[in-house]
N, C-alpha and C positions, 0 to 999 in steps of 0.2 A: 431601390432605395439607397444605393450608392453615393448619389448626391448631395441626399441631405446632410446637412452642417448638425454638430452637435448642438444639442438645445441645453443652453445653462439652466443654472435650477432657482426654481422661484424662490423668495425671499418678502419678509416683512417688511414693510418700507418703515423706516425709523420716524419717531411723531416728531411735530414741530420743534426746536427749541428756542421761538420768541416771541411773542404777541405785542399787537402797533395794533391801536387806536386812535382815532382823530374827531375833533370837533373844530366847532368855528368858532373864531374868535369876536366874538358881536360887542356891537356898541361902544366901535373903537372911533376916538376924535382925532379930527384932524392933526393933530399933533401925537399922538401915539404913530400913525401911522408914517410920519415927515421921520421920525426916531428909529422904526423899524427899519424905514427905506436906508438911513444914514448908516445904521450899525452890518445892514445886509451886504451895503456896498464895499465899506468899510475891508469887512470881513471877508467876502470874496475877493476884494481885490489881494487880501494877503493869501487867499485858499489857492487865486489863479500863480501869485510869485512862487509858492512853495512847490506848484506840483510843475513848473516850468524849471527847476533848479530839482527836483525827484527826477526827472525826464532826461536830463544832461549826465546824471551822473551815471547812470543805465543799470548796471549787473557791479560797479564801483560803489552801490550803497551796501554801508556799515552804519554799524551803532554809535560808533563815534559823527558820522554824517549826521543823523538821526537827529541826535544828540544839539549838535549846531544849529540846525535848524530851527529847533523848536525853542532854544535860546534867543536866536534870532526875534523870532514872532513873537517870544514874550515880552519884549520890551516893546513892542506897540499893541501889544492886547493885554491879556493876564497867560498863564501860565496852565489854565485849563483850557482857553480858548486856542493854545498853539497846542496843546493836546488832540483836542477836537480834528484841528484844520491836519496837522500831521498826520494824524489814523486815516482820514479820509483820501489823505492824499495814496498812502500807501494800498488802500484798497482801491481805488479808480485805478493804477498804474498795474494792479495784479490783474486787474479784468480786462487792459487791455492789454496786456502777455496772454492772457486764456485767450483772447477772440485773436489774436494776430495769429495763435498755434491753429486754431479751429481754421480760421482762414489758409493756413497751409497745407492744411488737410483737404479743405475744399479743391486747392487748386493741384494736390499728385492726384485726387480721384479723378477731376477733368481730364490729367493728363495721361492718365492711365488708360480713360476710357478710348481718348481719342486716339493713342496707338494702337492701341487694338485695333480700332475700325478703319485706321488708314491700312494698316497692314490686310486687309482683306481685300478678295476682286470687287471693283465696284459691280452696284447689284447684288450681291450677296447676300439672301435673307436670314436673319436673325432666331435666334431662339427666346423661351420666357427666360432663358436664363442671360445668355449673353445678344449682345446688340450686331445687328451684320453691317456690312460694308453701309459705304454710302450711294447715292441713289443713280449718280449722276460724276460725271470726270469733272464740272462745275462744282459740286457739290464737294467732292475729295476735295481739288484745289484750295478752296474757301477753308474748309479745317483743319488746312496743312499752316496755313496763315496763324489761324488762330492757334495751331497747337506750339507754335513759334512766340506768339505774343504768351500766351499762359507762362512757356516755361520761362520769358523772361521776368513777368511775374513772381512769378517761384524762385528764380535767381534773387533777387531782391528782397523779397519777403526771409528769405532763410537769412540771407545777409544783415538785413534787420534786427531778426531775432538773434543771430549771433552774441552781435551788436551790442543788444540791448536795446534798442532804441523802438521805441513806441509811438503814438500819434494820437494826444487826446486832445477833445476840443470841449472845454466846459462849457458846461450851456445847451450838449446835442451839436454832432452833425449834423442830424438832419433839419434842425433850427435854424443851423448855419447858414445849408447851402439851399434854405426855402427863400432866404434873400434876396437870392436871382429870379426865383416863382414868386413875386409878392402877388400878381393879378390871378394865379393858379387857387394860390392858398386863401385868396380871399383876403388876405391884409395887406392895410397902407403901412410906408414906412415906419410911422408912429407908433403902429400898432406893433408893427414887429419888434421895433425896439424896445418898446416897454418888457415885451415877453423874452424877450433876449435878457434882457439886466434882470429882470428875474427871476431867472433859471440862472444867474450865475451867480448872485449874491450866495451867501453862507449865513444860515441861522438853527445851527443846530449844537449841541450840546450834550456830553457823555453823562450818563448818570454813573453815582458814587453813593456806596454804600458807607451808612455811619456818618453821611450830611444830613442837615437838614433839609429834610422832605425829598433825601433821595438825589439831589441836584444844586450846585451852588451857583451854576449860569444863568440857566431857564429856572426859575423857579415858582411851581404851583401847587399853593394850596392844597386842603381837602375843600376847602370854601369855593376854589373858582380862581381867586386871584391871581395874576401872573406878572413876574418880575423878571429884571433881564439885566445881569451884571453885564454895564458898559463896558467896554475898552479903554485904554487912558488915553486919547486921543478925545475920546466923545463923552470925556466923563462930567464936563461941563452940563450934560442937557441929562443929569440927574435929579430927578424930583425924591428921590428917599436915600436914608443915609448911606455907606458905606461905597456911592457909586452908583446904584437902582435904582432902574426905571421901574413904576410900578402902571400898566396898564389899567384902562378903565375899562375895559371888558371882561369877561372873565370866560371860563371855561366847564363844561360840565358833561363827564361821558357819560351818554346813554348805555353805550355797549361795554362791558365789564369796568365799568363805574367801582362798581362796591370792591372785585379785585383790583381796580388804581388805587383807592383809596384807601385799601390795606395795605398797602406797599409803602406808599407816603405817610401815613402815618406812624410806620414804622421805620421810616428813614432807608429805605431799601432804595436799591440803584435804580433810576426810570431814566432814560434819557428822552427827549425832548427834539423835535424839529417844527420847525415855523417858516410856511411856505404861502403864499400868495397866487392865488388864480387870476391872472388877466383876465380870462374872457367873461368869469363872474363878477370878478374887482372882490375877491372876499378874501378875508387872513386866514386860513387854515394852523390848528396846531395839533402833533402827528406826535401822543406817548407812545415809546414801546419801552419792552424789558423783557429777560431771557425767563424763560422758563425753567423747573426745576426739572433734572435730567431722569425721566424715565424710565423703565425697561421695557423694552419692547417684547411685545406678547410675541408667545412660542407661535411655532408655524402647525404646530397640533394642535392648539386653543384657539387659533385662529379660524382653521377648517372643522372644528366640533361641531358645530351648527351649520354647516353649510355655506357655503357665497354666493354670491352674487357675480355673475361675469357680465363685464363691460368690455364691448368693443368700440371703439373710439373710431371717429368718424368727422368728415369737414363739415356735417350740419345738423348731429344728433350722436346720441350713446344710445346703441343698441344693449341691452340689458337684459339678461335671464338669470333666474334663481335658481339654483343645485340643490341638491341636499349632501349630506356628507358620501353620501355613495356615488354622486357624480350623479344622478338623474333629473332632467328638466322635471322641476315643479311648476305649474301653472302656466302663463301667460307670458309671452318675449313684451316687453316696453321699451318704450321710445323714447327719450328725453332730448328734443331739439334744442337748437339754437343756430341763430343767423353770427357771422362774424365779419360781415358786411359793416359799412361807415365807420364811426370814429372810435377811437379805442374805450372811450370811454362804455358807447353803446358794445363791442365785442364784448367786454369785461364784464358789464350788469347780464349781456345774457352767457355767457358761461357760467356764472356767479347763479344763476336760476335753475339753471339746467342741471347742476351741481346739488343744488337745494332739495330740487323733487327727486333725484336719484336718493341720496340717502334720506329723508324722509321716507322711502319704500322701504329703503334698506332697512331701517329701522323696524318700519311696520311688520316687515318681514320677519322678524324674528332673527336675523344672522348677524355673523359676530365678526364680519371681513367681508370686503370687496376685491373683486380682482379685477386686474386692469394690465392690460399690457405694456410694459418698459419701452417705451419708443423713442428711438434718433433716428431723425432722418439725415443724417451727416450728409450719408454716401449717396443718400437717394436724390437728396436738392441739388445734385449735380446737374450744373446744365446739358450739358453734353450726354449724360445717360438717357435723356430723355425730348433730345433736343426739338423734334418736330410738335411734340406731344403737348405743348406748352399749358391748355389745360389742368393738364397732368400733374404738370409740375408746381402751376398756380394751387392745386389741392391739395398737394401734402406741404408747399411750402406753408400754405393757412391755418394747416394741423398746429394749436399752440401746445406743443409737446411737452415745454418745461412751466410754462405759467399751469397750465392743466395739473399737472403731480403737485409740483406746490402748492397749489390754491387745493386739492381734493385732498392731501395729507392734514393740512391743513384742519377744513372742515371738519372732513371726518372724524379728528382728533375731539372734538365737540359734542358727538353724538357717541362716543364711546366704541368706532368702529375703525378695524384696524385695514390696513391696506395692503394686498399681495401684488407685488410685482409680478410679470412671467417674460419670458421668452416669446418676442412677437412673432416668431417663425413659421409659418404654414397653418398661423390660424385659422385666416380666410380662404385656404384652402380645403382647408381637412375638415374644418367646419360644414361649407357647404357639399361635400363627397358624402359626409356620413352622417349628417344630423338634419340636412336642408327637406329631402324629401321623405324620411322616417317620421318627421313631427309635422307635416304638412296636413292639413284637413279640409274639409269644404267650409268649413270655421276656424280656420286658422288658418293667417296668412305669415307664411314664414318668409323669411329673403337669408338671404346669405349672412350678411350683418347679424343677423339673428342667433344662426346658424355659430359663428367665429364667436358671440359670445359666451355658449355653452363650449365652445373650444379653451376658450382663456380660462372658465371656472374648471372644466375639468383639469383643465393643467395644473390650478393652483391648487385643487386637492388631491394632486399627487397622481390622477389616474389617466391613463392614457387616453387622446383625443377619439380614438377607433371605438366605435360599439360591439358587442359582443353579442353573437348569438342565443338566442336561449336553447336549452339544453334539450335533447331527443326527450318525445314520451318512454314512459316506462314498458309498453306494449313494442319497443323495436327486438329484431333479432337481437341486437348484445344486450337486451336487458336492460340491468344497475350496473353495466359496464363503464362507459361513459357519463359521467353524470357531474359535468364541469359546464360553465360557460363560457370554458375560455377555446374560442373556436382554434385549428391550427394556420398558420398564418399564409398558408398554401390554399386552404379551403376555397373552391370557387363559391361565392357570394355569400358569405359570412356575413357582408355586412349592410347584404338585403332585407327585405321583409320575407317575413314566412309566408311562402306562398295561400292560398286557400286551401280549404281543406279538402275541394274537388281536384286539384290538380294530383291529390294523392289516391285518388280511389281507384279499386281494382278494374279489371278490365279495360282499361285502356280508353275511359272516361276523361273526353277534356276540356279543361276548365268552365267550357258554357254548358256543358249540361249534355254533350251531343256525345256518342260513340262512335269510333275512327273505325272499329271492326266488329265482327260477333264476339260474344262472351266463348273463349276457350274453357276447355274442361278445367276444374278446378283440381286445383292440388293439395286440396285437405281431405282429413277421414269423412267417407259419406256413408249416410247409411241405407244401403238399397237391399231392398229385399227380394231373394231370387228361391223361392223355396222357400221361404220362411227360416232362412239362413244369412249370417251377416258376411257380408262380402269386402274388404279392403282394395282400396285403389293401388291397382299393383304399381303407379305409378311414383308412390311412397318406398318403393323395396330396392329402387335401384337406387344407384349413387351417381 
């Protein structure tokens, strides 16, 4: 056991702190919608100058920068709306400093892996742990190439980030560079375009506490209504006073309706986005607002009643129930889903698969889920897994970080809290000591199964390995022994107990047959020789 890495210690995953709502905007006329298109464009075109001059300045932004900017943008919009456009701009330029670091993470684990493997004889075969040579002197040569082109990658990318300098494209890259694919993507010019100017306009809006109704940009009713402080550019195509547009559609959320409409009523901050679907032609409007800040439940109220472990998987959640002592209760379930075609189909079936797991969870009676903390950083390595490709297309599929958000999420809903754990040797220690102990002629266990009684036992604190149960009270030491905690030398501790014929005297084995004759026995007998009792002298020696 020398090898194994230390396992960190589970933890509560902290609840949501914002809920987003959206409905459609119906029974919009021609002319609301000529308004929307005007103000979207309007506005992106000042979201794309602002975040092209945030980009230039790199690791050189100050408050006083800040400051200018949003100066700037007020005198062709308002003063909230260069509010708005600024915050946004400052959070798309942080995300892409998080993805440019992620990305130089990507590329020393490539290049890690691949000196390693040049530095071995070709042919060289590999362990589960480490990767061996490569296969072929063709084969070396080729990733001598590439480990050449990586590092200059890496050269650049660090230089970058030094830098400061970033590389954002509003709108999506991959929008971008589907341009060149129009006959792939299935769209004409025209069509891309539309979806292009769409994704770049800007119609969103911070909410303010101590406005009315929460918002003075975007503003909606508890009735429905929705109004839209123009720009001063566009304030000519004002139908209500002060500057607002007042659409003729309205709005009405089904889903936490009654908490929107306490917040606005109360003039509590909502902010507001207004987004448009090309491929339906429908107006989409997206409330969200922050939630009030929690405590997250202790990690001993969370294991009181037991969990539930979840092992996560490229086309189902393997799931088993615990009880607080760490013992599978009942039945392993399955909750599939396909992550196959468009994101939108991914999303509705992880969104289902998500559903009927806690719904059980519920049913069940427990008061946490556990789920294993998974990055695959190190693992989507190309190069770790280079032939295997497969391989690497199923854990890249794994949606690792939409999965935790969307299930902290949820579950915050149903009153059920979330244990993170250490994804370490789940799937191994799982199916070692739990795969064929719970196997039956009615019950079909797999591995998967298996790793998720691994994940709950770990989240309630007790160790993956099973314990023997303790001798009868009939052995030589008596009420000696009388623990179940096997020693961890013990050969097969963490078998089944044999039958009860492999233990029977005379040298009885397990079918029922005898290897030899019955030897004399070595307890008191009572024979009678004279009408006298006789002891087996066999007793008196040592």
């Amino acid at each position: 056991m020398g090898g194994v890495r230390e396992l960190a210690a589970s933890f509560v995953v902290p609840g949501p702190s914002g809920v987003a709502v959206r409905d459609r905007l119906e029974h919009l006329t021609p002319l609301d919608e000529e308004v929307l298109r005007a103000v979207g464009a309007h506005q992106g075109a000042l979201a794309s100058r602002d975040l092209k001059t945030r980009c230039a300045q790199g690791l050189d932004h100050s408050a006083e920068s800040w400051a200018a900017r949003k100066r700037e943008l007020t005198s062709v919009s308002s003063s909230r709306i260069a509010g708005a456009i600024t915050k946004a701009t400052h959070a798309q330029w942080a995300l892409a400093r998080r993805c440019q670091a992620a990305h130089i993470r990507s590329l020393e684990a490539g290049i890690k892996t691949l000196r390693h493997r040049l530095s071995l004889p070709v042919g060289q075969k590999g362990t589960k742990r480490a990767a061996g040579g490569y296969r072929s002197r063709r084969e070396w040569f080729q990733k001598s190439r590439r480990l050449t082109a990586l590092e200059a990658r890496h050269t650049a990318a660090v230089a970058d980030w030094q830098a400061g300098r970033v590389r954002v494209v509003r709108g999506g890259k991959h929008l971008l560079t589907t341009r060149h694919h129009l006959a792939e993507a299935g769209l004409t010019e025209d069509e891309w375009l539309q979806r292009w100017e769409a994704e770049r306009w800007f119609l969103a809006a911070d909410g303010e506490s101590g406005k009315r109704f929460g918002n003075e940009t975007i503003r909606v009713t508890p009735d429905g209504p929705v109004s839209i402080k123009l720009p001063a550019p566009l304030a000519h195509l004002a139908n209500a006073p002060q500057g607002r547009y007042i659409l003729t559609g309205a709005v009405g959320f089904a889903h936490r309706g009654v908490e929107w409409a306490d917040r606005v009523e109360a003039n509590r901050a909502v902010a507001y986005r207004i987004h448009y679907d090309t491929e339906r032609g429908r107006w989409y409007l997206t409330a969200s607002w922050q939630r009030p800040t929690m405590p997250t439940v202790s990690l001993e109220a969370a294991r009181a009643k037991g969990v539930i472990g979840v092992d996560t998987n490229a086309d189902h959640f393997a799931a088993y129930r615990l009880d607080k002592h760490g013992n599978p209760v009942g039945e392993p379930h399955r909750f599939g889903y396909d992550l196959s075609g468009t994101t939108t189909h991914r999303d509705a079936q992880l969104r289902h698969a998500l559903t009927r797991l806690l719904h059980w969870a519920t049913q069940s009676g427990v008061a946490a889920i556990a789920i294993e903390d998974l990055d695959f950083t190190a693992e989507k390595t190309r190069e770790k897994d280079g032939r295997r490709r497969k391989f690497r297309q199923l854990i890249s599929g794994i949606p690792t970080g939409k999965l935790k958000a969307r299930l902290v999420s949820m579950a915050a809903e149903h009153g059920l809290a979330i244990i993170a754990v250490d994804p370490a040797y789940t799937s191994m220690w799982g199916g070692q000591h739990w795969h064929k102990p719970l196997a039956t002629p009615r019950r079909r266990m797999s591995r998967h199964d298996a790793a998720g009684i691994a994940v709950g036992r770990r989240a309630l604190g007790h160790p993956v390995r099973r314990r023997t149960a303790p001798p009868p009270h009939d052995r030589s030491d008596r009420a000696g022994h009388r623990t179940v905690q096997a020693q961890p030398g013990a050969r097969g501790r963490e078998g089944t107990r044999p039958p009860a014929a492999d233990h029977a005297p005379g040298g009885v084995s397990p079918n029922g047959t005898r290897k030899r004759q019955p030897s004399a026995s070595n307890t008191v007998r009572d024979v009678r020789s004279d009408q006298e009792w006789v002891q087996d002298p066999f007793l008196l020696t040592e």
